[in-house]
C-alpha positions as CSV (number, residue, x, y, z in Angstrom):
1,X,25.0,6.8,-0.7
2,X,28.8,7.1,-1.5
3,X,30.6,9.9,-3.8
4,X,31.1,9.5,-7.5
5,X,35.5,9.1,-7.8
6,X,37.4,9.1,-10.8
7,X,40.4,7.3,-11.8
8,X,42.4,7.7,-15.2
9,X,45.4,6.4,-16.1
10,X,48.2,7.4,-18.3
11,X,46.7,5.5,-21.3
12,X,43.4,7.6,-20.7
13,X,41.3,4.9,-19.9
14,X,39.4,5.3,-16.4
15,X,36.1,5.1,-14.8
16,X,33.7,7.6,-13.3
17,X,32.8,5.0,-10.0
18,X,31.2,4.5,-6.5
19,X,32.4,2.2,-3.6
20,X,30.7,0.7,-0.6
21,X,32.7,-1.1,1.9
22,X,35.5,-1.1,-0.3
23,X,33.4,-2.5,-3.5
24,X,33.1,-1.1,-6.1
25,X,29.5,-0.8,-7.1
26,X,28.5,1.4,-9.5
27,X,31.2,2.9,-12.5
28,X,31.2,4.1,-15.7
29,X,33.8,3.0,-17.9
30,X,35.2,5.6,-20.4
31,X,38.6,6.6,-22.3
32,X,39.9,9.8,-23.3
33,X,41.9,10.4,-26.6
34,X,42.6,14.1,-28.0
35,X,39.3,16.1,-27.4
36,X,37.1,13.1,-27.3
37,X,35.5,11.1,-24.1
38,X,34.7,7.5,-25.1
39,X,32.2,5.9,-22.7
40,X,32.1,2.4,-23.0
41,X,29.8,0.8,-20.3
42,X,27.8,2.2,-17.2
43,X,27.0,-0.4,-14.8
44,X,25.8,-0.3,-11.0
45,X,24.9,-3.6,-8.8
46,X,21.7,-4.7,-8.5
47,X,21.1,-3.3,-5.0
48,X,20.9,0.6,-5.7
49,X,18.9,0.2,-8.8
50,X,15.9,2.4,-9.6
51,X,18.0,5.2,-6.3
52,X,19.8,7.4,-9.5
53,X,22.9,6.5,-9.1
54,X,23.1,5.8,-13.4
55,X,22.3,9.2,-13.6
56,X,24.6,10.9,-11.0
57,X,27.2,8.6,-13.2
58,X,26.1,10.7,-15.9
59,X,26.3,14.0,-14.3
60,X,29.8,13.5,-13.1
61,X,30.9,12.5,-16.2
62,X,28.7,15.8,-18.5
63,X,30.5,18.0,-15.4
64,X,34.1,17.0,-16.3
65,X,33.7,17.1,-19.8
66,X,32.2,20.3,-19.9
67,X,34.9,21.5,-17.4
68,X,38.1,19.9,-19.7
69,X,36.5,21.3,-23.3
70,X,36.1,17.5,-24.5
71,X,33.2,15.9,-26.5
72,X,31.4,12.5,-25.6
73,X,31.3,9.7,-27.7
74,X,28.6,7.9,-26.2
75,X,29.3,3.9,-27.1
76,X,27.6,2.8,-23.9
77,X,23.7,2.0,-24.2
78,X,22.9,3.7,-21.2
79,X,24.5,6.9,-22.4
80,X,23.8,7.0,-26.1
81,X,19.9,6.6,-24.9
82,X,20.7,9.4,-22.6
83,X,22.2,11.6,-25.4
84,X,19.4,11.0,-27.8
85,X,16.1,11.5,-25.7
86,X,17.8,15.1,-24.0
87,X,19.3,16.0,-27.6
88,X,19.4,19.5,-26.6
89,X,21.3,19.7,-23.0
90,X,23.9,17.6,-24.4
91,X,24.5,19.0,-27.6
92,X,27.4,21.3,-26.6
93,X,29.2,18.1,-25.6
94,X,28.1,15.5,-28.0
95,X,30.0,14.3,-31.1
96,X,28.2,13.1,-33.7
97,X,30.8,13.4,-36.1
98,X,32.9,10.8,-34.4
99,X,32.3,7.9,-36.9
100,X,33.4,10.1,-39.6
């Protein structure tokens, strides 16, 4: 199984991704503005299903937000389910104030 990459522009909007053969098959889609980590949508193709890769998504992206001092806004399904079932390991990095 490939490496999680990372691209980000200079508008902050990037992805957290995996390629095979040249496609791209598994990324997390996410934009950063001030302190705050917007991710949008995690999706990975059908064949690597049930082999983690969601989750090493997730890692990557909790590593490099812990690492730059931002918070998570957690639009993405995926995520936000994430968030909310491990309340506790995330709640250094998980803004809930966002909407105000």
């Amino acid at each position: 199984m490939g490496d999680i990459l990372m691209e980000l522009n200079e508008n902050g909007r990037g992805a957290f991704f995996m390629n095979d053969g040249g496609q791209r098959v598994a990324e997390m889609v996410f934009s950063i503005a001030g302190n705050n980590l917007t991710v949008y949508h995690t999706e990975v193709s059908e064949t690597l299903k049930g082999k983690g890769v969601s989750g090493r998504l997730l890692e990557t992206m909790v590593n490099y937000v812990r690492s730059n001092g931002l918070k998570v806004i957690p639009l993405c399904p995926y995520v936000n389910l994430q968030f909310r079932r491990h309340a506790e390991q995330y709640k250094d990095i998980w803004n809930k104030d966002w909407h105000a």
